[in-house]
C-alpha positions as CSV (number, residue, x, y, z in Angstrom):
1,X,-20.7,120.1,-69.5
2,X,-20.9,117.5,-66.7
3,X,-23.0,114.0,-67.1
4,X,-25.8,115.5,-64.7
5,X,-26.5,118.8,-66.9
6,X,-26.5,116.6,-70.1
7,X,-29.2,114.5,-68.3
8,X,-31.1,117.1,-67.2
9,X,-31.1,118.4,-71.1
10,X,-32.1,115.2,-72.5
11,X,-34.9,115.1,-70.0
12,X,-35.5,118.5,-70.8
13,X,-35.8,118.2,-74.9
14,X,-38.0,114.9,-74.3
15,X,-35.3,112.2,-75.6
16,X,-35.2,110.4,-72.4
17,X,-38.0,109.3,-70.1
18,X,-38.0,110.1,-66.1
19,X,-37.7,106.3,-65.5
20,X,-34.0,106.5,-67.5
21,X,-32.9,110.2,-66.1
22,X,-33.5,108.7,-62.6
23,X,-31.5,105.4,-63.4
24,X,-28.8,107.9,-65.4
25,X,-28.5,110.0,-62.3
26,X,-28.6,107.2,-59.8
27,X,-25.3,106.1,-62.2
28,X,-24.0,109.1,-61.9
29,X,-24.3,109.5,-57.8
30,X,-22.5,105.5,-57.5
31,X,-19.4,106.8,-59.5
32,X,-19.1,109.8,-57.5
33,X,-19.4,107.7,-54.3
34,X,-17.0,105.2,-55.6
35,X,-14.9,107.8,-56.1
36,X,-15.2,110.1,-53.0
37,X,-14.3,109.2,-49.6
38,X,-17.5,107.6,-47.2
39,X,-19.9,109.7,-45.4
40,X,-20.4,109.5,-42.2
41,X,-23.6,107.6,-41.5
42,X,-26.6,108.9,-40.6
43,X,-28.2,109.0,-37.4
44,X,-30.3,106.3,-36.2
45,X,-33.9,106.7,-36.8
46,X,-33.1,109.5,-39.7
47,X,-34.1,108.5,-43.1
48,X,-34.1,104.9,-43.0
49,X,-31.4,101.7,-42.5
50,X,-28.9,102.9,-40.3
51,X,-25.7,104.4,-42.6
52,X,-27.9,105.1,-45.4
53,X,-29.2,108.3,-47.0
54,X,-32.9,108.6,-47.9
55,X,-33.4,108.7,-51.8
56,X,-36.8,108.9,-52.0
57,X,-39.6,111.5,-51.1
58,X,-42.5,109.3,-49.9
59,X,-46.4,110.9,-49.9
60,X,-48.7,108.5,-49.2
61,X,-53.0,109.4,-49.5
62,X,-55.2,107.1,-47.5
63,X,-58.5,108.3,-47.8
64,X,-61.0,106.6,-46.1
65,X,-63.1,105.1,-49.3
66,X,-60.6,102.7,-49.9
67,X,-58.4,104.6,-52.7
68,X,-54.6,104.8,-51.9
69,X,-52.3,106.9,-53.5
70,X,-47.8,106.0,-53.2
71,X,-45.8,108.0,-54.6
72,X,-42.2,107.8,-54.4
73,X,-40.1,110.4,-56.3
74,X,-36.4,110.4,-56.3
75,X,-34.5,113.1,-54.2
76,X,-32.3,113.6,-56.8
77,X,-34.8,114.7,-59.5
78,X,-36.2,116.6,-57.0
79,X,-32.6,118.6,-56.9
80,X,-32.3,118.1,-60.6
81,X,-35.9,119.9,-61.0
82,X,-34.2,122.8,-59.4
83,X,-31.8,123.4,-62.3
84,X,-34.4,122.6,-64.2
85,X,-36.9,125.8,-62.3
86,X,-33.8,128.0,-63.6
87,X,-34.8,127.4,-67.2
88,X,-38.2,128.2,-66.8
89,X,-38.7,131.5,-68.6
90,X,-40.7,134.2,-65.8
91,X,-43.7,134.1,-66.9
92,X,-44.0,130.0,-66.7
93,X,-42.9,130.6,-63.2
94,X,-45.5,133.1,-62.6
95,X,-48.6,130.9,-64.1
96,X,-47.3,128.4,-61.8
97,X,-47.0,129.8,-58.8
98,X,-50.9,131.7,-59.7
99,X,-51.8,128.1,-60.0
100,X,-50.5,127.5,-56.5
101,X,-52.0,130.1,-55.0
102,X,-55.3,129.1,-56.5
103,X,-55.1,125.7,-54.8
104,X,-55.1,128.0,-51.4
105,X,-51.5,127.6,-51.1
106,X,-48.7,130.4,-50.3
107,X,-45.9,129.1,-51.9
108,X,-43.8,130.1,-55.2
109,X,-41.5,128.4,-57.0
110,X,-38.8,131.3,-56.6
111,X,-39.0,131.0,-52.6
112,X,-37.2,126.7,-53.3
113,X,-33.7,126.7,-53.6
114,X,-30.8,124.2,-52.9
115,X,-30.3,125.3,-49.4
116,X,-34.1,125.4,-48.4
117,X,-34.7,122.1,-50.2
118,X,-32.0,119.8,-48.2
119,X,-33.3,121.8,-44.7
120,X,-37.0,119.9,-45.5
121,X,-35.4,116.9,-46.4
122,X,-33.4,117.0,-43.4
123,X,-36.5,117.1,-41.8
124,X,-38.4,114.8,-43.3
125,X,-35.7,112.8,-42.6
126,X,-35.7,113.1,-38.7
127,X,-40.0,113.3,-38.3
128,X,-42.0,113.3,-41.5
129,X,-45.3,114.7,-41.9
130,X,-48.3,113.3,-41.4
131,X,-51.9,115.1,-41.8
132,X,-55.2,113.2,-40.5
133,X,-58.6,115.3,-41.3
134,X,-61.2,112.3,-41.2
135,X,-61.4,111.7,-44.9
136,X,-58.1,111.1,-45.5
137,X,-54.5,110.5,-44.1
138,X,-51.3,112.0,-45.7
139,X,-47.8,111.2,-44.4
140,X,-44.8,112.8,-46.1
141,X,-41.2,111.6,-45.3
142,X,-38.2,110.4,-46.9
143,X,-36.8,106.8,-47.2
């Protein structure tokens, strides 16, 4: 078993928090950098410092009462969440994705994968979102 599927099991049974899976995994990502060659840095104006990868998705509510709402959640417990959609049994999937549907929303949990995750990221990266509707502002992006 590799150190990221044992993390995501801890996480899973409740014996670690999110705060120490995050820091575990962060761990985890340095040694295999250390280890592998350099990437080639990223283009300017993508994701941040120039030669850096994002790490965090960003959503960020401004509504126009005053309240603000930052969230930051790490890219790579975004990915880990993905093993972690594998483990749901069906039918946890399916209440979900009902849920999601009664929000308005056409989305399901079975349509996110690997490949379709790093293709928003990679465009989050580059533009971000932002949505303005007069009661609130949301901007989505990565840093």
């Amino acid at each position: 078993m590799n150190e990221r599927t044992r993390i995501l099991e801890l996480l899973a049974a409740g014996k670690i928090t999110v705060d120490e899976a995050e820091r575990l995994l962060m761990a985890v990502r340095e040694e295999e950098r250390a280890a592998s060659p350099p990437e080639s840095p990223t283009p300017p104006g993508a994701g941040g410092a120039e030669g850096t990868r994002p790490r965090f998705l960003k959503i960020l509510v401004d509504k126009k009462d005053g309240d603000v709402v930052n969230v930051r959640v790490p890219l790579g417990l975004l990915k880990a969440g993905l093993k972690l959609k594998g483990l749901m049994p069906a039918s946890a999937r399916a209440n979900v994705d009902m849920a999601i549907k009664e929000k308005g929303m056409n989305f399901s949990l079975d349509d996110l994968d690997g490949k379709s995750l790093d293709e928003i990221i990679r465009v989050l990266e580059e533009t971000g979102i932002d949505i303005r509707d007069g009661k609130e502002t949301v901007r989505i992006c990565c840093e």
